[in-house]
Wavefront OBJ file of the C-alpha trace (Angstrom):
o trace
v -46.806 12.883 3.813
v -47.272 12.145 7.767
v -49.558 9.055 6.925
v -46.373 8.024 4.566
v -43.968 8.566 7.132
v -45.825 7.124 9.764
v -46.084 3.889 7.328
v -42.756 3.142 6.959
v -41.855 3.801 10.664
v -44.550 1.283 11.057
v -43.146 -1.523 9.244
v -39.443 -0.630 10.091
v -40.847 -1.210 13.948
v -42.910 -4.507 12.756
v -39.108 -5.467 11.033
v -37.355 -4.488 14.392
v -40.178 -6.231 16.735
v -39.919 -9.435 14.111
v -36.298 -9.817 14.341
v -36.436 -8.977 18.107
v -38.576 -11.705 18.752
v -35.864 -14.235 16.991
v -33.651 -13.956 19.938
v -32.285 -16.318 22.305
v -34.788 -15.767 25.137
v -31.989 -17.722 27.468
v -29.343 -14.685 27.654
v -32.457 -11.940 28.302
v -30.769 -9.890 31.620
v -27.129 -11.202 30.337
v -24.487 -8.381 30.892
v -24.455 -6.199 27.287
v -27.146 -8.200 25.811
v -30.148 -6.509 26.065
v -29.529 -4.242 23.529
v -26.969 -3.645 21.073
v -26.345 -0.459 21.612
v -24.004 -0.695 24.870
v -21.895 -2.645 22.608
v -22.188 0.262 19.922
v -21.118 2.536 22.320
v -17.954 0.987 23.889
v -16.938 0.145 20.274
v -17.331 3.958 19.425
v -15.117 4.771 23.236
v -12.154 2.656 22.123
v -11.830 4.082 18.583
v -11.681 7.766 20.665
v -9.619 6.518 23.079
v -6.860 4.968 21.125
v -6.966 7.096 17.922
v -7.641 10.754 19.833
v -8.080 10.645 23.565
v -4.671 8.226 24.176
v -2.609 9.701 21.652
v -3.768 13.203 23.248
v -2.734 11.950 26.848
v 0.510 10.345 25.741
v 1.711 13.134 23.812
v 4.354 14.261 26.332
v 4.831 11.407 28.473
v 7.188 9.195 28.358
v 6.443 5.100 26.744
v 5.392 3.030 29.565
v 7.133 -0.117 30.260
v 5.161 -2.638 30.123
v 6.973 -5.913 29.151
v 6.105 -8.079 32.219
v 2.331 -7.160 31.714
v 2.434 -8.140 28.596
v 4.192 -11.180 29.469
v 1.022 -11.731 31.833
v -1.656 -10.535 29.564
v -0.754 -13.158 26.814
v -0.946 -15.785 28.801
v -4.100 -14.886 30.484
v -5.067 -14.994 26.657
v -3.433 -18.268 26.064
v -4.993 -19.766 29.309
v -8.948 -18.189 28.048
v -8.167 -19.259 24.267
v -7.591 -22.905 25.860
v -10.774 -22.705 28.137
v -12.951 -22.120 25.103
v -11.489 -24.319 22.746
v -11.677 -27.708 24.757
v -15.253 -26.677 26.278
v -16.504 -26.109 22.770
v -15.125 -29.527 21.690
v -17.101 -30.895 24.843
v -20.247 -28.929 24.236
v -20.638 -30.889 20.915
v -17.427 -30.157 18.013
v -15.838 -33.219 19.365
v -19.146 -35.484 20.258
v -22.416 -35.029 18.645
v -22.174 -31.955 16.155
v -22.340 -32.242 12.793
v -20.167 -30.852 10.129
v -22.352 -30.334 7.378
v -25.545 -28.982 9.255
v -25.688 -28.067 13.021
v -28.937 -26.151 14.468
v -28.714 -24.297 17.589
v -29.520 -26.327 20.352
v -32.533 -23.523 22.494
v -32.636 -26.289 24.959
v -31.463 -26.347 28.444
v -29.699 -29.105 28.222
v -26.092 -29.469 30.183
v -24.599 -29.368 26.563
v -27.071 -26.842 25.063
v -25.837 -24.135 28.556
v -22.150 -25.000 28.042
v -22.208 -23.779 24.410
v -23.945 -21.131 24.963
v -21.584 -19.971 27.593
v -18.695 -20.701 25.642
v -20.379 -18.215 22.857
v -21.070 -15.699 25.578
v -17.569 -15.766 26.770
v -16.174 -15.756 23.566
v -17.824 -12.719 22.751
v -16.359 -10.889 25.744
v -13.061 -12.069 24.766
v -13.206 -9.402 21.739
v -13.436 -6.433 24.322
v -10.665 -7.923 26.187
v -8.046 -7.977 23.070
v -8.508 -4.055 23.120
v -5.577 -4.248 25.308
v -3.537 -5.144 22.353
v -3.976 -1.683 21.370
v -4.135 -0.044 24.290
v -1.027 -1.338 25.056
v 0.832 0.302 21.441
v -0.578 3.715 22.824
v 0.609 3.224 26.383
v 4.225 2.543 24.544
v 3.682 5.111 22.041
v 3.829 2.710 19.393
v 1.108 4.800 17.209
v 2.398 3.405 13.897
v 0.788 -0.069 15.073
v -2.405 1.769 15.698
v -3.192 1.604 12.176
v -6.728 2.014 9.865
v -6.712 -1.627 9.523
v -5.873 -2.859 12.619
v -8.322 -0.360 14.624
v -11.181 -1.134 12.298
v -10.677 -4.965 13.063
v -10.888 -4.237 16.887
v -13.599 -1.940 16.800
v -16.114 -3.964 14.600
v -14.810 -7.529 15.956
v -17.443 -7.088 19.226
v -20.465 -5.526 17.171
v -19.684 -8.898 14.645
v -19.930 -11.093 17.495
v -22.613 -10.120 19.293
v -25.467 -10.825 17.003
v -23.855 -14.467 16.958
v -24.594 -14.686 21.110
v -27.788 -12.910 21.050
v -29.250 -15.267 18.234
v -27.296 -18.059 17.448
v -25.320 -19.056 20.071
v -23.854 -22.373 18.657
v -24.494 -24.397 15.972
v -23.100 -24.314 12.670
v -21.424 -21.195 13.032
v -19.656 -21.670 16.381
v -16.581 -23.625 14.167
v -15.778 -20.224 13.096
v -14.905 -19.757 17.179
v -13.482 -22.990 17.492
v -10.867 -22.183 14.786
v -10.107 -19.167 16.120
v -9.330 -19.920 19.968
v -7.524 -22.828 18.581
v -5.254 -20.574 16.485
v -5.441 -18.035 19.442
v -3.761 -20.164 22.085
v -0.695 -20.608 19.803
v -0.311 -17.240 18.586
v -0.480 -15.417 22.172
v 1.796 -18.002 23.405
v 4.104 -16.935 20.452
v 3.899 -13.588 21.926
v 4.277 -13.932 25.207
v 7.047 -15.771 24.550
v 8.667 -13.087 22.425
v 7.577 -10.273 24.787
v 9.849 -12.472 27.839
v 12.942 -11.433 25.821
v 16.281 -12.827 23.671
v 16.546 -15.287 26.116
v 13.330 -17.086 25.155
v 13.644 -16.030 20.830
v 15.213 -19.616 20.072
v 11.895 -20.878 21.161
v 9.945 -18.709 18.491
v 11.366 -20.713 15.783
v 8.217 -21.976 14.159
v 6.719 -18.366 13.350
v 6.297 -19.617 9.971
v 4.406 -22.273 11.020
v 1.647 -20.137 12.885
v 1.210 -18.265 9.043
v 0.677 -21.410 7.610
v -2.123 -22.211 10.010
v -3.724 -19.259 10.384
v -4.154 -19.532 6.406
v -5.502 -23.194 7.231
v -8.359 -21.624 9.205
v -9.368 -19.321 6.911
v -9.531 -22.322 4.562
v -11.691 -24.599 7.102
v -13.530 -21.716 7.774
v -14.788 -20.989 4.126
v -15.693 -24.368 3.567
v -17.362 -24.983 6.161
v -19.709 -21.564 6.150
v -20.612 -22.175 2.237
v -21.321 -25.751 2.376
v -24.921 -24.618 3.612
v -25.241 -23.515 -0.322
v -25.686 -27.671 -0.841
v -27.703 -27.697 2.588
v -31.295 -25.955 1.878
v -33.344 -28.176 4.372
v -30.798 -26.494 7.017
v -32.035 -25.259 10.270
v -30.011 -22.800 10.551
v -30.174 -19.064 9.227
v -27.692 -19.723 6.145
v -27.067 -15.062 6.109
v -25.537 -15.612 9.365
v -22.587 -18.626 8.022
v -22.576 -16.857 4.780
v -21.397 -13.442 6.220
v -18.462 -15.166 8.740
v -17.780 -16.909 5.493
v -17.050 -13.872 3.347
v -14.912 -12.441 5.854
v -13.035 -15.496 6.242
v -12.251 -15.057 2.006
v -11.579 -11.430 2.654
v -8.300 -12.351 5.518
v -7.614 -14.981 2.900
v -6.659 -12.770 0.445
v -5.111 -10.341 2.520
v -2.815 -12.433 4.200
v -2.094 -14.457 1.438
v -0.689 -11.179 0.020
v 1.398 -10.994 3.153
v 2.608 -14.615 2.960
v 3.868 -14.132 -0.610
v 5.317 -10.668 0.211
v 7.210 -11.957 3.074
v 7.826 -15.395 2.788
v 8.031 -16.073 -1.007
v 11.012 -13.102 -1.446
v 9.205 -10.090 -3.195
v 8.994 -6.577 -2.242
v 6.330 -5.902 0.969
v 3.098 -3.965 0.019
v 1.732 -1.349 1.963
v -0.217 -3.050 5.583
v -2.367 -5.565 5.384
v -3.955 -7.913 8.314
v -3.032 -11.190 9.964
v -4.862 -14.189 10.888
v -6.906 -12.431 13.055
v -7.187 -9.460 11.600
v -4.459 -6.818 13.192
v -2.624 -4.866 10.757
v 0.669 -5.262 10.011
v 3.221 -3.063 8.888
v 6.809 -3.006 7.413
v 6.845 -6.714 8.604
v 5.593 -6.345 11.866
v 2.727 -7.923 13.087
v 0.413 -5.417 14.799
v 0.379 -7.940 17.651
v 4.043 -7.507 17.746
v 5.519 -9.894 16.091
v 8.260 -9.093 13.227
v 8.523 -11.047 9.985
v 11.323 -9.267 8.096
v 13.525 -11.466 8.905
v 16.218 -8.707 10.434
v 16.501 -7.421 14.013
v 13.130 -6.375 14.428
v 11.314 -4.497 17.183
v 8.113 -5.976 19.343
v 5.506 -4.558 19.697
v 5.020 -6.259 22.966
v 8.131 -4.827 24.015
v 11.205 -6.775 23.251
v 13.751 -6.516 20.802
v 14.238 -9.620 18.540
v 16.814 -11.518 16.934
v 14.881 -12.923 13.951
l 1 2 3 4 5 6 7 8 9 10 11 12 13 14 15 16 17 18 19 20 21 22 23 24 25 26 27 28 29 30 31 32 33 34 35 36 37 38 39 40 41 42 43 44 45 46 47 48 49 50 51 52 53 54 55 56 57 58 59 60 61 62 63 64 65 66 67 68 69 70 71 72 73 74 75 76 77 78 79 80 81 82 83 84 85 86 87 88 89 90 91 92 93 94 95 96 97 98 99 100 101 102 103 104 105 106 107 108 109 110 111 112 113 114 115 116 117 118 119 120 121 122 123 124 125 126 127 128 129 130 131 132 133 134 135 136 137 138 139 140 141 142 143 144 145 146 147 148 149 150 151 152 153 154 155 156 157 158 159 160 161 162 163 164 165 166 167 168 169 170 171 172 173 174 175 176 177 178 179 180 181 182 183 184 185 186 187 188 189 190 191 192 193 194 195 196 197 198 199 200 201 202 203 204 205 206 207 208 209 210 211 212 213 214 215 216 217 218 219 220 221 222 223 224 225 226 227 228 229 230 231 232 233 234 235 236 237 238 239 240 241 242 243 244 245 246 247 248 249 250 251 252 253 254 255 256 257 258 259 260 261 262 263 264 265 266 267 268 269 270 271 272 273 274 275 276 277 278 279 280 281 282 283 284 285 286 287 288 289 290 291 292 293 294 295 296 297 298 299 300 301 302 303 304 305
């Protein structure tokens, strides 16, 4: 029985020491990359904190008011979102990349270190949007802090980082480009609608962020399955197949929400938007309302729809 055991911790460790060895040797020392367990761990401390420890704290307090840094916090989003969209055009989307294939480039290149960064960065980006729900607890907003919307959050960093540690670039980097394009309009949406009424008759064109946030889940699909025509491709086909199959999974989810909302039948029960927060009764777990009555912010604000 011990000689068994000690086989199969044997080739688990061989596995482990294989895979290990796969890694981008460049980010080795990089802050949260040595290991995936820090990354684990703070994953693990915001679930507590937002679904025990903050409800706990908040429980006879007050909501905080926090409009104007929310005002500030969405556009430090918008302003990062930008950053990473137009350097990963420059580190090779908009110049040399290819479409239908792209390896990672290992090299150290000037193009090779910007996308890399860009990757890095991006991943940090997901433990920066835990403020979105730190902020619902902080305002006591605990029906935003939803199943959905906290399972999004928590796993979003632990998705990501395998992507920086390995792969950082190449064919599935358009998954990031998408998204920070899509992220720059929707958290200037909302820091727009967390300034106030005065500003609401510039958040017309709500509709229009649904319709491309659906778009990217679209592009994204495509682009991660094509490898299924692709087998001389250099690069590791699990890894575009998995951001592929989420991309179908928010498909369907918030094409139930589009239908529901937009398309005049009854809402369901919560489901996500574009970028996964839950919604509920209408209302975007980012705050923003689609009812299409006086709804309620979650940044803060009351709006006029």
């Amino acid at each position: 029985m011990l000689d068994f055991l000690m086989g199969k911790y044997g080739d688990y460790r061989a596995i482990a020491d294989y895979v290990w060895d796969q890694r981008d040797k460049r980010v080795d020392g990089w802050f949260m990359m040595n290991s995936f367990w820090p990354t684990f761990l703070t994953c693990s401390a915001y679930v507590y904190i937002v679904k025990v420890a903050g409800p706990r704290f908040m429980k006879d307090r007050k909501p905080y008011n926090i409009n104007t840094f929310l005002v500030y916090y969405n556009a430090l989003q918008v302003v990062l979102s930008t950053y990473l969209f137009v350097n990963l055009c420059r580190a090779g989307w908009l110049s040399d990349y290819s479409f239908r294939c792209q390896p990672v480039d290992y090299s150290d290149s000037p193009k090779a270190l910007l996308m890399l960064h860009c990757c890095y960065i991006y991943y940090l980006s997901k433990f920066l949007e835990f403020i979105d729900t730190f902020c619902f607890v902080a305002r006591k907003k605990f029906n935003q802090v939803s199943l959905l919307h906290v399972v999004h959050h928590g796993i979003m960093p632990m998705s990501v980082w395998p992507g920086a540690r390995y792969v950082p670039g190449g064919h599935a980097s358009f998954f990031g480009l998408l998204n920070v394009f899509v992220h720059m309009f929707m958290y200037f949406y909302y820091m727009l609608a967390a300034m106030g009424p005065k500003y609401q008759k510039y958040t017309w064109w709500k509709r229009h962020m649904t319709n491309l946030q659906m778009i990217q889940f679209v592009g994204i699909m495509v682009h991660g399955f094509q490898l299924v025509f692709y087998d001389d491709c250099d690069f590791p086909w699990q890894f575009s197949y998995y951001i592929g199959a989420h991309a179908v999974l928010f498909f369907v989810l918030f094409s139930e929400f589009y239908i529901n909302n937009y398309l005049g039948k009854k809402p369901r029960p919560p489901v996500t938007d574009a970028n996964g927060h839950a919604k509920k009764n209408g209302t975007s777990a980012n705050g923003v309302g689609h009812t299409g009555k006086t709804e309620e912010e979650s940044n803060g604000k009351i709006k006029a729809a």
